[in-house]
TORKOL-4160 file (C-alpha; in steps of 0.2 Angstrom, whole numbers, padded with zeros to 4 digits, m for minus):
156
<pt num="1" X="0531" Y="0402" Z="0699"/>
<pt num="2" X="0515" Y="0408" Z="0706"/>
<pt num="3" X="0500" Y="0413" Z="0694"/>
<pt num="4" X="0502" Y="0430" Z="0702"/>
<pt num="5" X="0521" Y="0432" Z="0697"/>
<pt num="6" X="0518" Y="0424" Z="0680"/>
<pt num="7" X="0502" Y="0437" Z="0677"/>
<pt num="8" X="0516" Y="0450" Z="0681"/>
<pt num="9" X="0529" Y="0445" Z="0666"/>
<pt num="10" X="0518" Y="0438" Z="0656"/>
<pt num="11" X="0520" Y="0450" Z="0642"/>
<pt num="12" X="0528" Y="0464" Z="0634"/>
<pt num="13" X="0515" Y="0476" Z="0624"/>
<pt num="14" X="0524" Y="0490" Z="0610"/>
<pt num="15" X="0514" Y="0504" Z="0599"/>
<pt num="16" X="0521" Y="0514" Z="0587"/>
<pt num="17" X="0511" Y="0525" Z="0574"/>
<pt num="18" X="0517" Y="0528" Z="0556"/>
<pt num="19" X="0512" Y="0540" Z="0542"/>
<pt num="20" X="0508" Y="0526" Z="0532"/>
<pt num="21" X="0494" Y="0516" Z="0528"/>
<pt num="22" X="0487" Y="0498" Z="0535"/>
<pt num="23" X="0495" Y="0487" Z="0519"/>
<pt num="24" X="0513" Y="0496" Z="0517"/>
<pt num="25" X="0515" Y="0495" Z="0539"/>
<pt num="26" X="0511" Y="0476" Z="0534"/>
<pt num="27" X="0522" Y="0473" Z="0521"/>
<pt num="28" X="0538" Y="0479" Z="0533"/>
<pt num="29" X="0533" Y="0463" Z="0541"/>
<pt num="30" X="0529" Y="0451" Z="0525"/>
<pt num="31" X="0544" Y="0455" Z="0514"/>
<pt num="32" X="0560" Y="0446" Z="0520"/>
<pt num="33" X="0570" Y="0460" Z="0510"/>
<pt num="34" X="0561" Y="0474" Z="0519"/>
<pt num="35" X="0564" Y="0465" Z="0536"/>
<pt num="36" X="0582" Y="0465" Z="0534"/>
<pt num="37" X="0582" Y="0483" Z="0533"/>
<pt num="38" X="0574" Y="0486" Z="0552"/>
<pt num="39" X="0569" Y="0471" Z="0563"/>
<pt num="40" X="0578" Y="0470" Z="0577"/>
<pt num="41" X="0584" Y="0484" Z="0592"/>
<pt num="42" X="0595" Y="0497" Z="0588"/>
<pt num="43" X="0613" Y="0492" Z="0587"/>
<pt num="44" X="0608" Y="0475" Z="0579"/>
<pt num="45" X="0606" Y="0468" Z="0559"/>
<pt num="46" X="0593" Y="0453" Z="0555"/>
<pt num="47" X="0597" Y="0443" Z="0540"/>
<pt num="48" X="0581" Y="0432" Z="0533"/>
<pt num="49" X="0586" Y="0414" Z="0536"/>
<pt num="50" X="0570" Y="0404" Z="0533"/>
<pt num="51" X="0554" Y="0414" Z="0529"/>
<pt num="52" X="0537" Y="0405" Z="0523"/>
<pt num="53" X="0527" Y="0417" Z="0525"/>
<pt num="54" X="0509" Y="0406" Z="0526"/>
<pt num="55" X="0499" Y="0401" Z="0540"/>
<pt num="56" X="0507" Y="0386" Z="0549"/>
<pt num="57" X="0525" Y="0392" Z="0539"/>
<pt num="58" X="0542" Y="0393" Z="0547"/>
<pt num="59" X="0552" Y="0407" Z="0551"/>
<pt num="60" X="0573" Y="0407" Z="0558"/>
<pt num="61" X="0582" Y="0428" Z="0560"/>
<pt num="62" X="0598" Y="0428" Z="0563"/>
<pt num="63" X="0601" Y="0442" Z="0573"/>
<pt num="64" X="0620" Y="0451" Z="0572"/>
<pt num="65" X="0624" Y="0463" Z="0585"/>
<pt num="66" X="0637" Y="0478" Z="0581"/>
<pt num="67" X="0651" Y="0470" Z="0590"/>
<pt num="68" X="0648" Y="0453" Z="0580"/>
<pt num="69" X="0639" Y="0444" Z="0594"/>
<pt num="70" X="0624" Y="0432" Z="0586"/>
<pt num="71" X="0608" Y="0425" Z="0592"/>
<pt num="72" X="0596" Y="0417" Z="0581"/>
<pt num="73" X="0576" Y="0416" Z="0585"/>
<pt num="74" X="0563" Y="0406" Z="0576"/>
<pt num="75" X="0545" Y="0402" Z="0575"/>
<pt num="76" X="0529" Y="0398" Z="0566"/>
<pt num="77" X="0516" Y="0409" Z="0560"/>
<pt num="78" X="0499" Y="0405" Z="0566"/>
<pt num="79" X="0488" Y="0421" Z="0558"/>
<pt num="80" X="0490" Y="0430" Z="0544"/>
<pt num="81" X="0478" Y="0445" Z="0539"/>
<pt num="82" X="0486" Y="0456" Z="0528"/>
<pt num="83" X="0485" Y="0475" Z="0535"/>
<pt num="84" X="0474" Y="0469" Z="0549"/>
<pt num="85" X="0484" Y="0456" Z="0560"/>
<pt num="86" X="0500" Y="0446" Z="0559"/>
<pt num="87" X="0501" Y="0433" Z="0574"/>
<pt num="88" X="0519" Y="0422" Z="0575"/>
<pt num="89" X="0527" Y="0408" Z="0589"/>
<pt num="90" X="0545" Y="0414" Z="0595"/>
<pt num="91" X="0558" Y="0405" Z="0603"/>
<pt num="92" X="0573" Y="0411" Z="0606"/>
<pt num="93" X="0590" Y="0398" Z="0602"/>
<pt num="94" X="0605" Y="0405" Z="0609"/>
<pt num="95" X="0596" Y="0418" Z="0624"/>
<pt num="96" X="0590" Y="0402" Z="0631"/>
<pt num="97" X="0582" Y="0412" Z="0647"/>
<pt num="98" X="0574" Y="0424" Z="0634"/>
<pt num="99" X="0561" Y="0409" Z="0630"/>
<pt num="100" X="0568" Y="0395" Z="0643"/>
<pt num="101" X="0565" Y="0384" Z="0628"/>
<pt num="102" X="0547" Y="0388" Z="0628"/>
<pt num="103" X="0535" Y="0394" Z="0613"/>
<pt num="104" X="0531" Y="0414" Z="0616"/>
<pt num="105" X="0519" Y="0422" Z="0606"/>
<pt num="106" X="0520" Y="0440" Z="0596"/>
<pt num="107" X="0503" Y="0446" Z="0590"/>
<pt num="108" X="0505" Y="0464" Z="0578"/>
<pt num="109" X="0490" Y="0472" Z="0576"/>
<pt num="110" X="0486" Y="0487" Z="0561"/>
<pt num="111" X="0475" Y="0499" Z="0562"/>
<pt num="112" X="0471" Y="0514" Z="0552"/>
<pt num="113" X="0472" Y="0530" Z="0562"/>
<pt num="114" X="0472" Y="0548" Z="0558"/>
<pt num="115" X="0481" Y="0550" Z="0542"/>
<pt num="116" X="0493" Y="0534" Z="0545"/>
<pt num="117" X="0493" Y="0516" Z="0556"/>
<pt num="118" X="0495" Y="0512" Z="0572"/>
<pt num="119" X="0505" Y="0496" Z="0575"/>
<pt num="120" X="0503" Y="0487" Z="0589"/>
<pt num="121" X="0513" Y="0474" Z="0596"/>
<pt num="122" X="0511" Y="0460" Z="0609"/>
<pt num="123" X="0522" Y="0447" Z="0614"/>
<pt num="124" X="0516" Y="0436" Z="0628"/>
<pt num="125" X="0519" Y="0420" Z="0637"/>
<pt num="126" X="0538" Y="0428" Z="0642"/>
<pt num="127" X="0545" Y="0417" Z="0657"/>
<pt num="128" X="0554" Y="0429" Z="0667"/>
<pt num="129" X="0555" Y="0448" Z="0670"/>
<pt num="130" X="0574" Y="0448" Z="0665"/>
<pt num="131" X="0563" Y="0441" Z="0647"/>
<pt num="132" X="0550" Y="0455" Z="0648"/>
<pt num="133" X="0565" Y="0468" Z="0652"/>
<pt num="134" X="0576" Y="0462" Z="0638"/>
<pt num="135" X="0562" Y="0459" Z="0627"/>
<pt num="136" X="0551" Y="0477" Z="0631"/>
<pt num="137" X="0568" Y="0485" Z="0627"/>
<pt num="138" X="0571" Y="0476" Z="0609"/>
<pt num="139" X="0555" Y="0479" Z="0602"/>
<pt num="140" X="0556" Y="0498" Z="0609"/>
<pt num="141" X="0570" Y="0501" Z="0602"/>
<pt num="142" X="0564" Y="0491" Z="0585"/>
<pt num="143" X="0549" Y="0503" Z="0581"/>
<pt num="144" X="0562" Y="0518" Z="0576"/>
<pt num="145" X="0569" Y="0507" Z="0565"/>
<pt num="146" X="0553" Y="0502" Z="0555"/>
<pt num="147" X="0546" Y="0522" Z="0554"/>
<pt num="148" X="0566" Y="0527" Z="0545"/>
<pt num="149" X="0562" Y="0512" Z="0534"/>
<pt num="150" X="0543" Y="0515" Z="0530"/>
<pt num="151" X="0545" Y="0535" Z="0531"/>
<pt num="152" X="0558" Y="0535" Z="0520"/>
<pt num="153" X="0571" Y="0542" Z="0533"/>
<pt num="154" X="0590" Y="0536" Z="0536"/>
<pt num="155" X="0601" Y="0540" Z="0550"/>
<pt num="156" X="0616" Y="0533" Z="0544"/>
């Protein structure tokens, strides 16, 4: 793959605001309980498998689509600054051509902005466009989920 075509999927960037502060937007992040109530894209559950939540800890999702289908994802996290930055490795176990097998990397940014945060979310190092595609998609459709849980809204 040329550095041109790679530059092009590279990564995948997501931002969302909320009518919330910094330090509860984090804590959807931080708390395995509250995790399990939104990540992952519509249509699909996450149940906490492994969460040490530290710099250098490991993390394993299981994620359980509608229809029963499972995938489960993994990583490391590398930065932790509560309401401020949370930075993680992903690697994708079963969606093989997600990751290829390689380490990706998801940085979420939180900043304080008119009356609520802002979260913003970059995961890089995505081998293909099919990744970036599937990927831009998930974590699209993710964000919803976080503002029904951290607003205070249901839709079911």
């Amino acid at each position: 793959m040329s550095s041109d075509a790679a530059s092009d999927v590279d990564e995948v960037k997501v931002s969302a605001w909320y009518a919330v502060g910094v330090r509860q937007a984090f804590s959807a992040w931080a708390n395995p309980g509250k995790i399990e109530k939104w990540f992952g894209p519509e249509g699909f559950r996450a149940e906490v498998l492994e969460m040490d939540f530290k710099i250098g800890g490991r993390w394993r999702f299981k994620m359980i689509s509608q229809s029963g289908d499972v995938s489960h994802h993994h990583g490391r996290y590398l930065a932790i600054e509560p309401g401020n930055l949370l930075s993680f490795t992903w690697e994708s176990e079963e969606d093989g051509d997600l990751t290829e097998g390689r380490e990706t990397r998801v940085s979420v940014r939180f900043r304080a902005e008119a009356g609520g945060s802002r979260v913003t979310l970059v995961h890089k190092r995505l081998p293909t466009l099919k990744a970036k595609q599937v990927l831009q998609s998930g974590w699209s459709s993710g964000m919803p989920k976080l503002r029904r849980l951290l607003e205070g809204t249901r839709d079911d």
